[in-house]
Backbone of each chain as ProteinMPNN parsed JSONL, in Angstrom:
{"seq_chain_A": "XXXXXXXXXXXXXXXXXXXXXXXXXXXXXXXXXXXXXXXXXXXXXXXXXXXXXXXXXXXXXXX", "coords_chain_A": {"N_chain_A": [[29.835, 78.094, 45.193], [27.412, 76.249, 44.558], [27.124, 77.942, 41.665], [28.722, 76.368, 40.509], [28.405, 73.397, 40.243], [25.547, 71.307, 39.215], [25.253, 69.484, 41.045], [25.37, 70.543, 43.776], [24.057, 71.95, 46.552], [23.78, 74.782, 48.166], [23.443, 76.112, 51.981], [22.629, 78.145, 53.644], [22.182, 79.058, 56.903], [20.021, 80.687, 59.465], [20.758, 80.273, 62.377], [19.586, 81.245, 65.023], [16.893, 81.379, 64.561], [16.032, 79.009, 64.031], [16.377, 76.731, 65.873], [16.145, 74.1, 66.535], [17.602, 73.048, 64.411], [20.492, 74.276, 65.506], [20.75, 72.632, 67.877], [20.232, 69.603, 66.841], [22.936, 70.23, 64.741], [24.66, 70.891, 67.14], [25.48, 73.31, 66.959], [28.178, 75.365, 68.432], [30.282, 77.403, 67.667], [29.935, 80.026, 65.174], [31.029, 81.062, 62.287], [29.485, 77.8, 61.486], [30.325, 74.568, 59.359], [28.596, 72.536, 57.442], [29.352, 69.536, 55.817], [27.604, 67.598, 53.63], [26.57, 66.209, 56.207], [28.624, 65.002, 57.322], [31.076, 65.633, 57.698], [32.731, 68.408, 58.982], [33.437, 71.934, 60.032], [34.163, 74.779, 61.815], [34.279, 77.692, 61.696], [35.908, 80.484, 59.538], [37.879, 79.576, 57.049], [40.652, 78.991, 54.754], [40.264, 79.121, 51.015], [41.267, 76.605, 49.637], [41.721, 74.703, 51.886], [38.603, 74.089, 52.141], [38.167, 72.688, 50.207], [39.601, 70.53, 50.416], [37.605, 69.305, 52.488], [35.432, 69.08, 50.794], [36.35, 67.424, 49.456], [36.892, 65.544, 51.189], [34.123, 64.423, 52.261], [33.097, 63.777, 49.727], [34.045, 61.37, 49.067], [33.927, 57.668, 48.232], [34.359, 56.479, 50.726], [33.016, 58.156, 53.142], [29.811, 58.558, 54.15]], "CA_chain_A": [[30.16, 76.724, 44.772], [26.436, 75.873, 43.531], [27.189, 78.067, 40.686], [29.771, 75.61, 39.626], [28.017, 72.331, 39.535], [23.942, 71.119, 39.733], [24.92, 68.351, 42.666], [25.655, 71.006, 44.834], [23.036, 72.695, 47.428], [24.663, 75.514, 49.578], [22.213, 76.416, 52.177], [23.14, 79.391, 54.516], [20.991, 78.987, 58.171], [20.556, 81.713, 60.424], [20.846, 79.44, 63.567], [18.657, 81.8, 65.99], [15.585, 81.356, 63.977], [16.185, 77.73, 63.93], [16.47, 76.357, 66.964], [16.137, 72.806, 66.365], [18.854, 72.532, 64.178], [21.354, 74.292, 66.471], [20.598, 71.635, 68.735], [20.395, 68.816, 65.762], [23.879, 70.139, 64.793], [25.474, 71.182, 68.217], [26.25, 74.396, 67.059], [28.33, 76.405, 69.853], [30.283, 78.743, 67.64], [29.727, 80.222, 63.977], [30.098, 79.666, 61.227], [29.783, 76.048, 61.375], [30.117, 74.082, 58.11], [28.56, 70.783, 57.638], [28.62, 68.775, 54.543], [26.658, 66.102, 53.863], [26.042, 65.265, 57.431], [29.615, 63.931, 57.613], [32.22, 66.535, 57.433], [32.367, 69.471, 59.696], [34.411, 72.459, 60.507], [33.627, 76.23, 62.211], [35.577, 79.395, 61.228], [36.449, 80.765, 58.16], [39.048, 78.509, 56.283], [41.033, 79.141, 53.15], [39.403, 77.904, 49.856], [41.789, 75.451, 49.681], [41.426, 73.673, 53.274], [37.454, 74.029, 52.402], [38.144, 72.064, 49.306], [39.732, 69.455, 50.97], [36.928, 68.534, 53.037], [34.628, 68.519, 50.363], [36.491, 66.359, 48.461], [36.691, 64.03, 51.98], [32.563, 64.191, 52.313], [32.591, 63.326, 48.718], [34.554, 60.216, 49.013], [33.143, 56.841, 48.755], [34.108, 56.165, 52.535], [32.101, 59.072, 53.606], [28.569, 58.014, 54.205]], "C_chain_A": [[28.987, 76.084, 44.031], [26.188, 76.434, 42.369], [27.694, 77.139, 39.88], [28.92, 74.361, 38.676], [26.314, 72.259, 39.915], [24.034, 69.972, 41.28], [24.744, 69.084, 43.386], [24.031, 71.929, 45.296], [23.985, 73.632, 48.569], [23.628, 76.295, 49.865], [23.313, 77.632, 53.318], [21.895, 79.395, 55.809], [21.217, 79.764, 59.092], [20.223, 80.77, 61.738], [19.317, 80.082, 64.855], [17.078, 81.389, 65.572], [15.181, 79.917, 64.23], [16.907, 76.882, 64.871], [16.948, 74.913, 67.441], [17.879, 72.582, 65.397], [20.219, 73.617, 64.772], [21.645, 73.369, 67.513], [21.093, 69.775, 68.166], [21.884, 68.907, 65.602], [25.165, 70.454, 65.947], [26.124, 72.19, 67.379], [26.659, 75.25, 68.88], [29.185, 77.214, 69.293], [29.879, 78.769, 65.907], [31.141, 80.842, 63.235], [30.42, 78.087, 61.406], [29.593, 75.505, 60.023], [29.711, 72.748, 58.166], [28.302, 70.257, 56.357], [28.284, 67.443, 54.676], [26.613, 65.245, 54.989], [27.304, 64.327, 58.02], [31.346, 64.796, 58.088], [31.865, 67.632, 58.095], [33.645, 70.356, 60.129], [33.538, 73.944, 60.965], [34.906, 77.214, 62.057], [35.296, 79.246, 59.973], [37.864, 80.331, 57.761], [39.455, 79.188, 55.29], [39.859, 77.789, 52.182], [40.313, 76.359, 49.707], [41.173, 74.09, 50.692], [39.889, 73.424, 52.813], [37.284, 72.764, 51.101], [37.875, 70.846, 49.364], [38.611, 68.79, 51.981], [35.684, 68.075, 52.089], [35.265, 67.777, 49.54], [36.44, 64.872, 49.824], [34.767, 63.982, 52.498], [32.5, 63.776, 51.192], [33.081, 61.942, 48.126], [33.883, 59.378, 48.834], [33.596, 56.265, 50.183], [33.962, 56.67, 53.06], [30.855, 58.832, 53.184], [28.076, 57.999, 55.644]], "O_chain_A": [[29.237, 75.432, 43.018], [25.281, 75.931, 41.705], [27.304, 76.98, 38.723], [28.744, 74.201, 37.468], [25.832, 73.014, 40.759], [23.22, 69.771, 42.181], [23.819, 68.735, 44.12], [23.183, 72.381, 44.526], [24.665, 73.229, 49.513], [22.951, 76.957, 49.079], [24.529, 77.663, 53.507], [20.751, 79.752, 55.529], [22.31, 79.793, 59.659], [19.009, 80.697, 61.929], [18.387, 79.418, 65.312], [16.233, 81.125, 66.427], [14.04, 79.667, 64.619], [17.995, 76.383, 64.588], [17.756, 74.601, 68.316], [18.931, 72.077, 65.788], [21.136, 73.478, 63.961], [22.77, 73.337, 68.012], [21.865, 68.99, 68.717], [22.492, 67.968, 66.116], [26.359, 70.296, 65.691], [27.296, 71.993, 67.058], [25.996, 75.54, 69.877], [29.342, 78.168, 70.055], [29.556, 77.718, 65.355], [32.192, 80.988, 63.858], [31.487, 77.475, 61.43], [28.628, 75.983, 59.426], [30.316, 71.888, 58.806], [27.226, 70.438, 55.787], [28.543, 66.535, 55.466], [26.61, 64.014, 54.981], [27.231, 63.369, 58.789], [32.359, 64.395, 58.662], [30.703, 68.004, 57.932], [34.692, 69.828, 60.502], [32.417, 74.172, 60.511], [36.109, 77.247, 62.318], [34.706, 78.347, 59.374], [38.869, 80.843, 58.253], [38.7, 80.046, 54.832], [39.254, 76.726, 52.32], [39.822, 75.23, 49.696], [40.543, 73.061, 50.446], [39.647, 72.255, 53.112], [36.312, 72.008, 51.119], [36.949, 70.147, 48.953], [38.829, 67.61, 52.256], [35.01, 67.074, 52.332], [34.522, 67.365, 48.649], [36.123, 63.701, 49.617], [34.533, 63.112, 53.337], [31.536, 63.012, 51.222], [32.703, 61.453, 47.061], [32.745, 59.728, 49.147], [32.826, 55.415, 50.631], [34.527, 56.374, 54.113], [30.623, 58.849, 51.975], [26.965, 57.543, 55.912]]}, "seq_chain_B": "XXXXXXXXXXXXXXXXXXXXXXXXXXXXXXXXXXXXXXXXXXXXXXXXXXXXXXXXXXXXXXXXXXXXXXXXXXXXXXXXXXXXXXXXXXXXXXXXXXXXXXXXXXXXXXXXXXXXXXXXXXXXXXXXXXXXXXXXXXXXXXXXXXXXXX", "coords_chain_B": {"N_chain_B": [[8.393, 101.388, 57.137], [11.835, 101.797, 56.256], [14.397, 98.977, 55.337], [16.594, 99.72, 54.615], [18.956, 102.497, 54.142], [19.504, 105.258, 53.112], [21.799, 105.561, 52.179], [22.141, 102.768, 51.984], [21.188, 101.99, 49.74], [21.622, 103.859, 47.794], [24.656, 102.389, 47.49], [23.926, 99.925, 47.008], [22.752, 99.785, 44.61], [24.565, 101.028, 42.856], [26.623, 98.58, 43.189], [24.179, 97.057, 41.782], [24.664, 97.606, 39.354], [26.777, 95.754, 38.099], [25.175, 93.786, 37.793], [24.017, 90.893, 35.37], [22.248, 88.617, 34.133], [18.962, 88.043, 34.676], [17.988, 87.432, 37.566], [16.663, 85.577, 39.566], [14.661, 85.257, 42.835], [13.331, 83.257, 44.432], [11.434, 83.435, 47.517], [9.826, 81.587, 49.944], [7.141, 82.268, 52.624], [4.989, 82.627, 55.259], [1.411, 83.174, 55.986], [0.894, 86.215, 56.94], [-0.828, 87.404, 58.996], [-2.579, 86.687, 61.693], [-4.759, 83.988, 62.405], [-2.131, 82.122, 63.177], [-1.2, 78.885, 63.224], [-0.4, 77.162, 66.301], [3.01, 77.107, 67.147], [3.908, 77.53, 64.838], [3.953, 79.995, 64.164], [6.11, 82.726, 62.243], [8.732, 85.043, 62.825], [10.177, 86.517, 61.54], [9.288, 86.438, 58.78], [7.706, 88.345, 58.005], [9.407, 91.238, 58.171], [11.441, 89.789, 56.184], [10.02, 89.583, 53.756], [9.317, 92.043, 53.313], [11.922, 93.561, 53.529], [12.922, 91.769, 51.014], [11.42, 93.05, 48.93], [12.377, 95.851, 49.29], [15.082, 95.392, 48.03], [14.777, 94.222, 45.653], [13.546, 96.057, 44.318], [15.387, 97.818, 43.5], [16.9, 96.741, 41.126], [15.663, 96.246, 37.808], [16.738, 93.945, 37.039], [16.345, 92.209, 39.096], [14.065, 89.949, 40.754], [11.283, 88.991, 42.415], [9.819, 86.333, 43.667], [7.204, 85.445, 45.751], [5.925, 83.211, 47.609], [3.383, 80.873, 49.379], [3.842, 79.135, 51.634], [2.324, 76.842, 52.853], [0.193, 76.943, 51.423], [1.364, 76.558, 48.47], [2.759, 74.365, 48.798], [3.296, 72.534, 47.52], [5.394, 73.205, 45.8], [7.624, 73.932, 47.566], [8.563, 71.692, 48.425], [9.544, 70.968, 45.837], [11.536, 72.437, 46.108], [13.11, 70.959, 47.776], [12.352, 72.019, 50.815], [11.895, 72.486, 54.022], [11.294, 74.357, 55.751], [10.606, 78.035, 56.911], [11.489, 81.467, 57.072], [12.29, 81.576, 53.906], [15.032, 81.601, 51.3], [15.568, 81.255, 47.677], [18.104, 81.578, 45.402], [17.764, 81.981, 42.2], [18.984, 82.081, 38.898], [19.89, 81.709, 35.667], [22.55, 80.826, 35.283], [23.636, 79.135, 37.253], [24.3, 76.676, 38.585], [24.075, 74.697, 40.693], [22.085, 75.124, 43.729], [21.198, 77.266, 45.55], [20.427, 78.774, 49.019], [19.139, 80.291, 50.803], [18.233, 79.906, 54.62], [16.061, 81.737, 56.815], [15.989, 85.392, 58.495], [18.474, 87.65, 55.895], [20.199, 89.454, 57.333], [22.372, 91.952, 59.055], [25.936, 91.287, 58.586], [25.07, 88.598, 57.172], [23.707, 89.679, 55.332], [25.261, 91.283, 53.265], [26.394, 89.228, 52.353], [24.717, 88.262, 51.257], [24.143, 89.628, 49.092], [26.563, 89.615, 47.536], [25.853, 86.57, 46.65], [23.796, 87.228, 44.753], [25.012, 89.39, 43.042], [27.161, 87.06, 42.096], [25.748, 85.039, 41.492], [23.848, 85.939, 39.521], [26.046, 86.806, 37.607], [26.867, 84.305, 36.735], [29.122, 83.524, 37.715], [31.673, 82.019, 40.11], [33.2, 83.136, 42.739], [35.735, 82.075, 43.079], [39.049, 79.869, 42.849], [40.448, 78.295, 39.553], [41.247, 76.226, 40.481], [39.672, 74.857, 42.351], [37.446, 75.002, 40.987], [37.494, 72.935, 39.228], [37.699, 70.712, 40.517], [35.2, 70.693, 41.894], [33.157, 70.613, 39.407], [33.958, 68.056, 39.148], [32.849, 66.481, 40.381], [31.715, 63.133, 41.658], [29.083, 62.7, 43.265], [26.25, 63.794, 45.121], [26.407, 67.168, 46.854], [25.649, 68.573, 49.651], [26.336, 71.744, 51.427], [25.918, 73.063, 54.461], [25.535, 76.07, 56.045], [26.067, 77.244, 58.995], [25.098, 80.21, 60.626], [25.23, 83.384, 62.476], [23.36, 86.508, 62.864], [25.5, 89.291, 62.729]], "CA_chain_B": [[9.608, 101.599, 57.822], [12.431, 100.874, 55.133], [14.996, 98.507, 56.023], [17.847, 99.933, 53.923], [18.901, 103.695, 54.144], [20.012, 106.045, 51.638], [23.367, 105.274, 51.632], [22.678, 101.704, 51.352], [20.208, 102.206, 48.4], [23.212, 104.123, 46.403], [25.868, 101.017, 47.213], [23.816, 98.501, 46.832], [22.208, 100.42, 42.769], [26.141, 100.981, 42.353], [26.963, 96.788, 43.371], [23.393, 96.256, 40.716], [25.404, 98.096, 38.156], [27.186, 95.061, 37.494], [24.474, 92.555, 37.618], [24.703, 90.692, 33.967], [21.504, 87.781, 33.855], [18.106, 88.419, 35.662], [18.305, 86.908, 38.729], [14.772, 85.461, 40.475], [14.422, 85.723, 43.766], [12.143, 82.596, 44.731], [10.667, 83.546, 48.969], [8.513, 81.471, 51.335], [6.871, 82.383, 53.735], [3.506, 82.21, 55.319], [0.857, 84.51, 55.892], [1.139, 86.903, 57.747], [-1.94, 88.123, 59.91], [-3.294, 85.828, 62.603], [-4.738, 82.604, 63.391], [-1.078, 81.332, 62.807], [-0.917, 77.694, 63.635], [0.184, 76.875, 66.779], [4.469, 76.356, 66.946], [4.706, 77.809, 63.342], [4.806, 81.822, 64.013], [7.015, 82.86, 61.653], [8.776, 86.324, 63.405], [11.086, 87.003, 60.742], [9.031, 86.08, 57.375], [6.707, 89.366, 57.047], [10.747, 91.702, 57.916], [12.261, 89.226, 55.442], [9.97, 90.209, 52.462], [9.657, 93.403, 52.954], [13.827, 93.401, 53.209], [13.632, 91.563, 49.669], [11.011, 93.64, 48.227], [13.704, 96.558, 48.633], [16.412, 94.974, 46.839], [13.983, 93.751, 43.895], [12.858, 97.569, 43.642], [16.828, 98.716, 43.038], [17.23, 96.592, 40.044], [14.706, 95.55, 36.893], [17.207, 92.465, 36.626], [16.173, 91.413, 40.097], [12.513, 89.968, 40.595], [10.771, 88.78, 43.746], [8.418, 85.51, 43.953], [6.261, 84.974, 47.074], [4.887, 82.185, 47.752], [3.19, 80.679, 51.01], [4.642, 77.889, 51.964], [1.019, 76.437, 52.696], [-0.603, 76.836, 50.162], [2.25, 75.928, 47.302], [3.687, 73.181, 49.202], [3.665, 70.957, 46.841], [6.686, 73.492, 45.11], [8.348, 74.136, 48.237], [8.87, 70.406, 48.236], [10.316, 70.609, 44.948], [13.051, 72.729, 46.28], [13.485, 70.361, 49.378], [12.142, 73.288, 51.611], [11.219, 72.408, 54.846], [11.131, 75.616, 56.898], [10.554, 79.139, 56.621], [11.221, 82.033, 56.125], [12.992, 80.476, 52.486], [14.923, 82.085, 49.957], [16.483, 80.43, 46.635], [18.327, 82.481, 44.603], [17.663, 81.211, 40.999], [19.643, 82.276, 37.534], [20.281, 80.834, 34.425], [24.196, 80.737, 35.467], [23.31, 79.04, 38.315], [23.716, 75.042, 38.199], [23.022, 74.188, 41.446], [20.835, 75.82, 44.428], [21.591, 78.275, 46.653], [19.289, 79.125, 49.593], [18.875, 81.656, 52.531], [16.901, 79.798, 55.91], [16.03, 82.711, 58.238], [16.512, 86.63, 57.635], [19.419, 87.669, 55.66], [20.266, 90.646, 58.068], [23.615, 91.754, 59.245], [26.86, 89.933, 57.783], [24.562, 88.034, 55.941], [22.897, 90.989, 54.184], [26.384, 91.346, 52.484], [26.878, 87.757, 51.988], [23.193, 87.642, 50.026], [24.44, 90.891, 48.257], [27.649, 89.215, 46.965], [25.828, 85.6, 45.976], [23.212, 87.851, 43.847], [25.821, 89.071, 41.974], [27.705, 86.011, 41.323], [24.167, 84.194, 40.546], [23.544, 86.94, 37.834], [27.194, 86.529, 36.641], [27.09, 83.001, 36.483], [31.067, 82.964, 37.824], [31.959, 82.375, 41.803], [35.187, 84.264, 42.671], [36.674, 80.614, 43.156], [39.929, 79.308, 41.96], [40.504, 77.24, 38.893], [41.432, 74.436, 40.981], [38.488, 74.522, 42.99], [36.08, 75.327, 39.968], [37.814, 71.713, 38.712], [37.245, 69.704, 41.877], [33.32, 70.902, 42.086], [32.84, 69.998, 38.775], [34.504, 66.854, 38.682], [32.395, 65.499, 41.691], [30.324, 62.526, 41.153], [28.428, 62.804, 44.354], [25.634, 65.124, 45.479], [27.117, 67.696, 47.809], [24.8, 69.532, 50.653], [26.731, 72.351, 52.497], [25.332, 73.794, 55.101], [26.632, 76.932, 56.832], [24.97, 77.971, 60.048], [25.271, 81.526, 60.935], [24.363, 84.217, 63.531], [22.996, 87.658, 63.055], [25.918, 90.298, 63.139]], "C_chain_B": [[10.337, 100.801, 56.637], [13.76, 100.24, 56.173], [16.923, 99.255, 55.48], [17.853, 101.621, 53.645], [19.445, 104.236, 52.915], [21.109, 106.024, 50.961], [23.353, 103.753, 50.964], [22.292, 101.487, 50.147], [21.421, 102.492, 47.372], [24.183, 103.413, 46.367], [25.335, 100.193, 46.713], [22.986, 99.059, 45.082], [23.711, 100.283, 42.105], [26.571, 99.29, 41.957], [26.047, 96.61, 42.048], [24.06, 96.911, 39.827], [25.796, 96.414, 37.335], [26.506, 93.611, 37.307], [24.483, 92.228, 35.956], [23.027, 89.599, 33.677], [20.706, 88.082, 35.096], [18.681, 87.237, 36.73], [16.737, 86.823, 39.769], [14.892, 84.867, 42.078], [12.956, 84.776, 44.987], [11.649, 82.55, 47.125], [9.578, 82.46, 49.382], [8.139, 81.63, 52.134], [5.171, 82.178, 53.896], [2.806, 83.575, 55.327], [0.903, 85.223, 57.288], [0.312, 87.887, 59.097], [-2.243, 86.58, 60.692], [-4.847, 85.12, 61.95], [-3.435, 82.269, 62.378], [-1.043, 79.803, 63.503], [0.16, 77.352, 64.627], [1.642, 76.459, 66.782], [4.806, 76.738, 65.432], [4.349, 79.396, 62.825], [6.171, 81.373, 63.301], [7.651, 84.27, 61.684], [9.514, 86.92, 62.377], [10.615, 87.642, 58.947], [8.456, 87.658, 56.959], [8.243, 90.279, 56.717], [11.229, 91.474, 56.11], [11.615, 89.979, 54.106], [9.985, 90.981, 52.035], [11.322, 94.029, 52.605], [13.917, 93.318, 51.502], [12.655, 92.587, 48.636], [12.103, 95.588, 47.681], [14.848, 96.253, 47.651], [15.268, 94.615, 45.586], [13.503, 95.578, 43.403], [14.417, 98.45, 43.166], [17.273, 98.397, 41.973], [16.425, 96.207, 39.397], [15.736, 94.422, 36.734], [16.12, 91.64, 37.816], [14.915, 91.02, 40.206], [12.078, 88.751, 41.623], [9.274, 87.676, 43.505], [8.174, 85.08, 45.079], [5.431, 84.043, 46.795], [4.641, 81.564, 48.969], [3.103, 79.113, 51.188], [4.028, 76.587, 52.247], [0.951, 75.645, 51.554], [-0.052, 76.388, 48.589], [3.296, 74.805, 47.914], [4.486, 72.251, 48.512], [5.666, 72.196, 46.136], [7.783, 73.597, 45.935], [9.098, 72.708, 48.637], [9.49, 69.878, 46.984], [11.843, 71.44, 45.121], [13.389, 72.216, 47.793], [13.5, 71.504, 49.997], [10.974, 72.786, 52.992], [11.057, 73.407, 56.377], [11.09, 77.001, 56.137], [10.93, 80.511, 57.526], [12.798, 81.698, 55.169], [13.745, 81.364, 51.744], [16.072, 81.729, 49.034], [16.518, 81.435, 45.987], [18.743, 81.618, 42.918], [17.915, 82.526, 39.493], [20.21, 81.582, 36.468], [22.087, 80.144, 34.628], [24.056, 80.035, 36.488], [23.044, 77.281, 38.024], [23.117, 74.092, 39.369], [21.938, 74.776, 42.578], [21.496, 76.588, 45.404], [20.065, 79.005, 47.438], [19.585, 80.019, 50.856], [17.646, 81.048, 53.708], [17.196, 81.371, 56.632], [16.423, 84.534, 57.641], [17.636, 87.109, 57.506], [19.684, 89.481, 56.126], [22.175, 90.406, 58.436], [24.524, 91.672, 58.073], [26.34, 89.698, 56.562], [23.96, 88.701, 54.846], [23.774, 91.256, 53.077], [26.567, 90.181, 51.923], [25.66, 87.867, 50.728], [23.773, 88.474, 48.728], [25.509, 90.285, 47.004], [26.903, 87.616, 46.113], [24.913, 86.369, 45.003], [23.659, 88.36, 43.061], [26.627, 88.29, 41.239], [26.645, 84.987, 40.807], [23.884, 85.092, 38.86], [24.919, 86.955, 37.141], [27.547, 85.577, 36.113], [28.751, 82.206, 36.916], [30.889, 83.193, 39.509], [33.15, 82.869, 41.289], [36.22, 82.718, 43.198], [37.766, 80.161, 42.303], [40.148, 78.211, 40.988], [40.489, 76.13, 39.123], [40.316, 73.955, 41.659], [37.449, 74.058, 41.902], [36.674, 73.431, 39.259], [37.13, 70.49, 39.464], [35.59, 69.852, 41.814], [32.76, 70.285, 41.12], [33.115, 68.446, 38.36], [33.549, 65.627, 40.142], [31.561, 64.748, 41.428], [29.318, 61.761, 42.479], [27.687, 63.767, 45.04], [26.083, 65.786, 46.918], [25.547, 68.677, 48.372], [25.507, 70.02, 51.764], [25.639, 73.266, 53.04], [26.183, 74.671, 55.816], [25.391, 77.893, 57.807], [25.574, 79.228, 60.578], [24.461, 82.13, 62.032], [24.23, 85.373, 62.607], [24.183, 88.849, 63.398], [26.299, 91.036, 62.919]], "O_chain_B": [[9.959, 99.753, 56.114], [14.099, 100.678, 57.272], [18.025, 99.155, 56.021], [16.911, 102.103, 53.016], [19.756, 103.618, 51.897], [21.424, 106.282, 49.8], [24.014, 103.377, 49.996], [22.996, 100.798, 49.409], [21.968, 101.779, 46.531], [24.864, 103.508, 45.346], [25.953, 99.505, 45.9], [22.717, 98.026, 44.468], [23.987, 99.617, 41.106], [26.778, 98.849, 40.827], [26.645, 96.119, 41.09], [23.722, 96.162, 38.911], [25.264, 95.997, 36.306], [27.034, 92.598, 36.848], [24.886, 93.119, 35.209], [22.545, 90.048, 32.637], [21.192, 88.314, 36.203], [19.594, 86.422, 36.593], [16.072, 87.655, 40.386], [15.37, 83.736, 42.157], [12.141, 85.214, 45.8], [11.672, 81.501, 47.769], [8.416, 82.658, 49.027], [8.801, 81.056, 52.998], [4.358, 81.764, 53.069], [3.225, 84.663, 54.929], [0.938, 84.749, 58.424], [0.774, 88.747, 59.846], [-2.077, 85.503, 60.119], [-5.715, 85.649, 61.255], [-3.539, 82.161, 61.156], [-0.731, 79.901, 64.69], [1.333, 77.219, 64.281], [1.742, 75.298, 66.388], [5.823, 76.321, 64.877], [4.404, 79.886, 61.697], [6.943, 80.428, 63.464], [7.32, 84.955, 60.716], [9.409, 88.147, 62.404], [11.068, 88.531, 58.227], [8.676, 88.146, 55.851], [8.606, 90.321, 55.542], [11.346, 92.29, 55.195], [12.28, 90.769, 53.437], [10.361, 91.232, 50.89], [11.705, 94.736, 51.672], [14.508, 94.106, 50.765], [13.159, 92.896, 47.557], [12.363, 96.17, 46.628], [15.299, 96.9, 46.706], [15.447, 95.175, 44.504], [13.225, 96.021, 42.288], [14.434, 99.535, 42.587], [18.012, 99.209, 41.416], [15.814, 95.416, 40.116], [15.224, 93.71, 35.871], [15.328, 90.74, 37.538], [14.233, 91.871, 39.636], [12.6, 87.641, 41.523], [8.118, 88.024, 43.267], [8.952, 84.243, 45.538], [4.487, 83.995, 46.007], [5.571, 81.602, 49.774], [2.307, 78.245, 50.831], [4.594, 75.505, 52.092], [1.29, 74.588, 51.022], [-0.799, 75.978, 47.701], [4.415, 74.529, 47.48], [5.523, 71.598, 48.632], [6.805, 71.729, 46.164], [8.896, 73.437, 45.435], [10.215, 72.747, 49.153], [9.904, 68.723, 46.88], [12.9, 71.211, 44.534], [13.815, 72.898, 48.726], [14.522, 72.181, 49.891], [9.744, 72.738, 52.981], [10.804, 73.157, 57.556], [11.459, 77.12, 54.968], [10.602, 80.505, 58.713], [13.954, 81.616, 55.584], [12.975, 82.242, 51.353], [17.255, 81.82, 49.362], [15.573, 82.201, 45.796], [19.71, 80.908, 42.642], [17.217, 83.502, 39.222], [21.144, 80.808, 36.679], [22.56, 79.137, 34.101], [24.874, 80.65, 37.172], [22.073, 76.738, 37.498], [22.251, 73.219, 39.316], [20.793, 74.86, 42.135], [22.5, 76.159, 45.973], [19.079, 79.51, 46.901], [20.52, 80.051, 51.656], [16.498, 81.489, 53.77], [18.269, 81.924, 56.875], [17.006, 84.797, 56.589], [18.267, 87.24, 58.555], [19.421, 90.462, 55.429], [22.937, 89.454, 58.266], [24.191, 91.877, 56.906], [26.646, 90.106, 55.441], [23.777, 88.301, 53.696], [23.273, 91.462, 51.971], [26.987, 90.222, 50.767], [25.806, 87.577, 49.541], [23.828, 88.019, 47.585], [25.307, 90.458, 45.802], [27.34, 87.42, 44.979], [25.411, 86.088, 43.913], [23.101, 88.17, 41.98], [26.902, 88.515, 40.06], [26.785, 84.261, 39.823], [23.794, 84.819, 37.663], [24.85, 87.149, 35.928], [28.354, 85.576, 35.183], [29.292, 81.127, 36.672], [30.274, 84.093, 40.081], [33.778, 82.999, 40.237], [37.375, 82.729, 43.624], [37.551, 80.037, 41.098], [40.06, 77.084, 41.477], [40.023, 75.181, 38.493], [39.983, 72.772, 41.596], [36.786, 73.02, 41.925], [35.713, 72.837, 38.77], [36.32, 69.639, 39.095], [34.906, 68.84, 41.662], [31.915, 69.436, 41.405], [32.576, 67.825, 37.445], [33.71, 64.474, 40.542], [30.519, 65.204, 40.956], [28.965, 60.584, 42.556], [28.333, 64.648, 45.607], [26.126, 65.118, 47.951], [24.698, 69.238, 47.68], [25.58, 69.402, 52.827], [24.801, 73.949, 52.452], [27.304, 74.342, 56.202], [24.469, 78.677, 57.581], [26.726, 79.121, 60.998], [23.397, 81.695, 62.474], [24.903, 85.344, 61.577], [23.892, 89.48, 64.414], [26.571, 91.871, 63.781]]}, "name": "protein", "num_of_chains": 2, "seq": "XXXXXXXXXXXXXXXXXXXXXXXXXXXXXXXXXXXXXXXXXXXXXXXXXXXXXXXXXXXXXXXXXXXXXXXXXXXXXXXXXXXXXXXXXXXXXXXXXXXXXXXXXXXXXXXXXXXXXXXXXXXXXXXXXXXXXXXXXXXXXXXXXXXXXXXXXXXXXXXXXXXXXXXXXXXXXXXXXXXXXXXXXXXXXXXXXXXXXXXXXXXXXXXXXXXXX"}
């Protein structure tokens, strides 16, 4: 998806290493997705469904 | 000790077949011999480069910058990088950032495998409708996707 556009940042975190933010994000299973700190889902989704949330994190009444 | 065997060497030369635009390979990590600073051992970072120094030796597209996370701070701060071990995968096709916290082992070894060729192709395998929506966003997007090891 950060091929597409320059807004985007897609970070990939191996959780074990990073301790703090397992804790930070309450991971308890993987993959967890979080965009912009507002939007969250775990599993593997269709592209579609994954769409849809970034278009609801990219809302203006997501903040 | 290599991390990648003989078989994977000939899939993963086969996979660089179709690489298309170099593809750089920006790493942080620290150094790697002792006195490490209390709370910032880094168990993964020396693995990790040696890991990427294999893949940068299977293709002349691919090409491997180290830098210590220290000592070039100030750049690791230009790619909002506040942990290690780091790695941004940077190509001309490539509009916004893509990064690797922690070592890309496992799973993820495939996952890195697959964004290194769509970084050097400049195309995700994403649908038109998506590739519409991404670009049409006028709001900076930061996904994160936390992973295990498997």
């Amino acid at each position: 998806m950060a091929i597409e556009n320059s807004r985007i940042v897609a970070d990939v975190v191996e959780v074990n290493e990073f301790p703090h933010l397992a804790q930070r994000y309450a991971i308890r299973g993987v993959p967890k997705t979080v965009i912009n700190e507002t939007v969250e889902f775990v599993g593997s989704i269709p592209e579609s469904q994954f769409v849809e949330h970034i278009q609801r994190a990219s809302s203006p009444s997501a903040s | 000790m290599a991390f990648l065997s003989s078989n994977d060497v000939t899939e993963i030369k086969r996979l660089f077949e179709k690489l298309s635009a170099d593809v750089r390979l920006i790493y942080f990590t620290q150094r790697e011999s002792p006195p490490f600073v209390p709370g910032q051992e880094c168990e993964t970072c020396k693995d990790t480069r040696l890991l990427l120094e294999e893949i940068a030796g299977l293709s002349d597209k691919i090409h491997l910058d180290v830098h210590d996370f220290v000592a070039d701070g100030e750049m690791a701060r230009e790619y909002g990088i506040d942990r290690i071990p780091t790695l941004v995968l940077s190509a001309d096709g490539v509009k916004g950032q893509i990064r690797y916290f922690g070592m890309p082992s496992g799973y993820e070894f495939s996952v890195l495998l697959g964004s290194l060729l769509d970084a050097s192709q400049g195309t995700s395998a994403l649908s038109e409708e998506t590739v519409e929506v991404l670009q049409g966003l006028d709001r900076d997007l930061h996904i994160q996707v936390f992973v295990t090891p498997t």
